[in-house]
C-alpha positions as CSV (number, residue, x, y, z in Angstrom):
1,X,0.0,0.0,0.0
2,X,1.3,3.3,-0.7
3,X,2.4,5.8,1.9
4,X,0.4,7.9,-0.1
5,X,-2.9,6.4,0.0
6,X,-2.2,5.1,3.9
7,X,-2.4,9.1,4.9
8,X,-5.2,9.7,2.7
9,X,-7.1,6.8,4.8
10,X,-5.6,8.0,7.6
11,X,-7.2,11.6,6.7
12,X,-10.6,10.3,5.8
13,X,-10.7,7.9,9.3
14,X,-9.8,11.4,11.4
15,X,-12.6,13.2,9.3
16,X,-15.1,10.7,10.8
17,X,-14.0,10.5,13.6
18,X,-14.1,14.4,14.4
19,X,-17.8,14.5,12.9
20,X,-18.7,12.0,14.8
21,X,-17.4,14.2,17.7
22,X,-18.8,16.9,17.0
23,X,-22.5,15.4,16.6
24,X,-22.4,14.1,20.0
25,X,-21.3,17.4,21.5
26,X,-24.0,19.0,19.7
């Protein structure tokens, strides 16, 4: 797997992650 497309992943998983976040704070 490229290291490319691991921190892409990595970016998308951290997206979620902080929406998810959010939503409950709401």
């Amino acid at each position: 797997m490229p290291y490319k497309t691991y921190f892409w992943v990595m970016l998308g998983v951290s997206s979620e992650f902080w929406n998810f976040t959010n939503l409950k704070l709401e």
